[in-house]
Residue, then its C-alpha position, 0 to 999 in steps of 0.5 A: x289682110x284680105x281684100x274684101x275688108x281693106x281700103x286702096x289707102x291702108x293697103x298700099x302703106x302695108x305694100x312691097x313697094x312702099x316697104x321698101x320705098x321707106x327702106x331706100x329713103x332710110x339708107x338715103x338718109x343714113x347716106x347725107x348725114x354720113x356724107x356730111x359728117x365726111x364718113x363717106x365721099x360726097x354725092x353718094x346719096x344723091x346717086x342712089x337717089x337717082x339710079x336705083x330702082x325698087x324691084x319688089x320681084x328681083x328683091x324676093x328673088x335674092x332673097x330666095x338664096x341669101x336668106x335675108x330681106x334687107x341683104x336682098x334690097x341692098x343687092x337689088x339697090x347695088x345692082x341699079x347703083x354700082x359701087x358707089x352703093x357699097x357705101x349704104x347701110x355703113x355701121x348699120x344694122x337690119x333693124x335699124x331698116x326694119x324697125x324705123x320702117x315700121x314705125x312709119x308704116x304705123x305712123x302713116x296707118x294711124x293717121x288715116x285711122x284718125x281721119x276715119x276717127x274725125x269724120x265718125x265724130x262729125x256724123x255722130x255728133x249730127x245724130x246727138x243734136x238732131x235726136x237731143x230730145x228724142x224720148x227712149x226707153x233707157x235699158x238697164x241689164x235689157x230691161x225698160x229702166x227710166x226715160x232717156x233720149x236718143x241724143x244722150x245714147x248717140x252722146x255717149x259715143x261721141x264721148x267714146x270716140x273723142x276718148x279714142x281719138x286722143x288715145x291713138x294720137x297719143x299711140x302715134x307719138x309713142x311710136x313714131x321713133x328712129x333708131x339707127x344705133x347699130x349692132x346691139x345699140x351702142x353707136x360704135x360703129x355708126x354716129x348718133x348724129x346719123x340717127x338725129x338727122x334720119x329722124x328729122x328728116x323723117x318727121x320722128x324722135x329719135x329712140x333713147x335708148x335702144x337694144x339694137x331694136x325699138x322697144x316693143x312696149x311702144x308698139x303694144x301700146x299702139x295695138x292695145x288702143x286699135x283694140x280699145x278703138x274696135x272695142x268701142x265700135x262693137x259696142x256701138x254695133x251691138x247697140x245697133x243690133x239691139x234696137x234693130x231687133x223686130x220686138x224693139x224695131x227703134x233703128x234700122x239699118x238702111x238697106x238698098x232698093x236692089x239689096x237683098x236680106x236672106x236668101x230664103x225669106x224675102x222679108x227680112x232687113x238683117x244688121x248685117x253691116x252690125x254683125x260684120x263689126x262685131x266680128x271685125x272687132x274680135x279680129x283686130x283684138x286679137x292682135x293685142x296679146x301678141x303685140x304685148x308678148x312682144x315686149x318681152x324678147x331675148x337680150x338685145x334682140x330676137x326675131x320672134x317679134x318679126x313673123x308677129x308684127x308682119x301680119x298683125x302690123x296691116x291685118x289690124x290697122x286695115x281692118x280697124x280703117x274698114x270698120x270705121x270707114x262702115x261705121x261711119x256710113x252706117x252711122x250717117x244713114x241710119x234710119x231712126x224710128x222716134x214714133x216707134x221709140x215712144x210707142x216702147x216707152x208705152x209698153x210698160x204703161x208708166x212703170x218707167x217712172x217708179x222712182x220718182x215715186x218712191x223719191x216723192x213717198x219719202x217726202x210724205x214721211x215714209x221710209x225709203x224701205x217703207x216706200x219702196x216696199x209700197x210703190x214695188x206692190x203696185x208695180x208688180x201688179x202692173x207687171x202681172x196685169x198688164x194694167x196702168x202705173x199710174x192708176x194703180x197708185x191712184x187707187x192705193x189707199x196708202x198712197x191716195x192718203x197721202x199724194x193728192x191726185x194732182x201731185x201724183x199724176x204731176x210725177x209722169x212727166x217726161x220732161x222731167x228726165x230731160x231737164x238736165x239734158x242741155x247740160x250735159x250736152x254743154x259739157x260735150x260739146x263746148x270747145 
């Protein structure tokens, strides 16, 4: 987690402060149900409540000596309260801290990453409607196919992206648990009940079963879908990257009356918010191998996760909230060229339309190989010469015997490719 790619908003979730914010609210928590199963002498939790003091400075000190970080807050917490502090953390274990405030900082994570997703969705649905019927080559293996619209491209993602959004919201029910279980999950020494008031309280299920910490196939489930998430803003982004090529010029990003592109060519206008995702998105992928080589830990409980998740934990929903947020904006002030659109569609001088006409030789009683190997002649010839489809076949003496003229020109016609565009514009949009 670097600064130039992390918001305030994402940042201060992964914060000292907060992390240990959300350690006192567990113990504080821990400490009423306790209280009112009588395990421990009434007005405790209040009393913490009010006399402790989280200082992130004085905790990393402790913990200089001790070794331990939870030991370390619940000395500095102990300092602030006095004895009555002594009645924290009681059957508890480190993880049952640890884990629980993690699962709540991811939590809180995901939920502004589905704020990003929401606002993403809004920007590029606007897109899809106002380039509905926006002509544009469509490009298979990177080359001219068949005619295509702009909107249907931008629909395709919008899909993608609703896909997404359900994915995470499904990750963050699958880890917003609570486990205070204690010393390798049995309860002996702390009561369930505990655990069933932490987690109402703080807005979680409870774990079933735990090993003294969560498991971690809840958590790789989490990553693997911020992986699946970036995966999904590259593609976009080398979408972009694509048409804004000088060759193919269809889009551009937008770029600054004071923004400069290169520092040696002044004419230049590189993808560079494009770039910077595709680069992105290779960062917050690498946090899904760890995460699932996470799942497998030692009996009941090792720390070889621990190290893992204290860097990919932020590294990866920081980056991933930054990428959406640029996306987003990318998104919403993307300069679209539908001139320059159809002018590529041009460039192949009706070649786009060669399967409508094979399609249509085999009406006329010809093969498909029969047709194919005819309308292949002809467009091969306009490959070489740089010549007119269309007049090619017009002088074919086997096709002019028999498509009459009227009907083969009948065949260019781009509407044609967009007839079903308002279906499949239905079946995406309807609530």
């Amino acid at each position: 987690m670097i600064e130039r790619y992390s918001r305030k908003e994402l940042k201060d979730i992964w914060d000292d402060k907060n992390k240990y914010s959300l350690w006192l609210k567990i113990e504080i928590a821990a400490a009423e149900a306790m209280e009112k199963l009588k395990l421990i002498p009434r007005g405790v939790a209040k009393k913490v409540k009010v006399r402790s003091r989280i200082n992130p400075k004085r905790i990393l000190d402790i913990e200089k000596n001790v070794k331990h970080d939870v030991i370390a807050f619940l000395t500095s917490i102990t300092e602030k309260v006095g004895n009555d502090a002594k009645y924290l953390h009681k059957g508890m274990t480190s993880s049952d801290v640890l884990d629980t405030c993690f699962n709540l900082q991811l939590k809180q994570s995901g939920e502004i990453i589905v704020k990003d997703l929401d606002e993403l969705l809004k920007n590029i649905k606007k897109q899809a409607i106002k380039h509905k019927f926006t002509l544009c080559v469509g490009r298979s293996h990177g080359i001219h196919a068949e005619p295509t619209t702009f909107g249907l491209k931008m629909l395709t993602f919008f899909e993608e992206f609703k896909r997404n959004r359900k994915r995470l919201l499904n990750s963050i029910d699958e880890i917003s648990t609570c486990a205070i279980s204690g010393a390798v999950g049995t309860f002996a020494n702390v009561d369930p009940k505990v655990e069933k008031y932490v987690a109402k309280k703080l807005n979680l299920k409870i774990e079933p079963v735990s090993t003294q910490i969560i498991p971690r196939d809840r958590h790789a489930q989490f990553f693997s879908t911020l992986g699946i998430i970036s995966s999904s803003i590259e593609r976009f982004a080398t979408e972009i990257r694509h048409l804004q090529r000088t060759e193919v010029l269809e889009v551009e990003e937008f770029f600054g009356n004071k923004q400069k592109g290169s520092s040696a060519m002044p004419h230049k206008k590189n993808p560079i918010l494009s770039e910077n995702l595709t680069g992105l998105a290779r960062l917050i992928r690498s946090s899904v191998i760890p995460a699932l080589e996470n799942v497998a830990l030692w009996h009941e409980r090792d720390i070889s996760h621990s190290a893992v998740e204290r860097n990919i934990g932020p590294d990866a929903t920081t980056a991933l909230d930054f990428a959406l947020v640029r996306l987003n904006n990318l998104i919403k002030n993307l300069n679209i060229f539908p001139k320059k659109m159809k002018k590529n569609i041009d460039i192949t001088h009706g070649l786009l339309f060669s399967q409508r006409v094979l399609l249509e030789l085999t009406n006329y009683g010809y093969t498909r190989e029969q047709s194919y190997k005819i309308v292949q002649r002809n467009a091969m010839k306009s490959w070489k010469d740089n010549s007119s489809f269309y007049e090619n076949l017009r002088k074919d003496s086997v096709i002019s015997k028999k498509i009459p003229v009227n009907k083969l020109k009948t065949l260019f016609d781009f509407s044609y490719h967009t007839k079903k565009i308002n279906i499949i514009f239905n079946r995406c949009l309807r609530k």
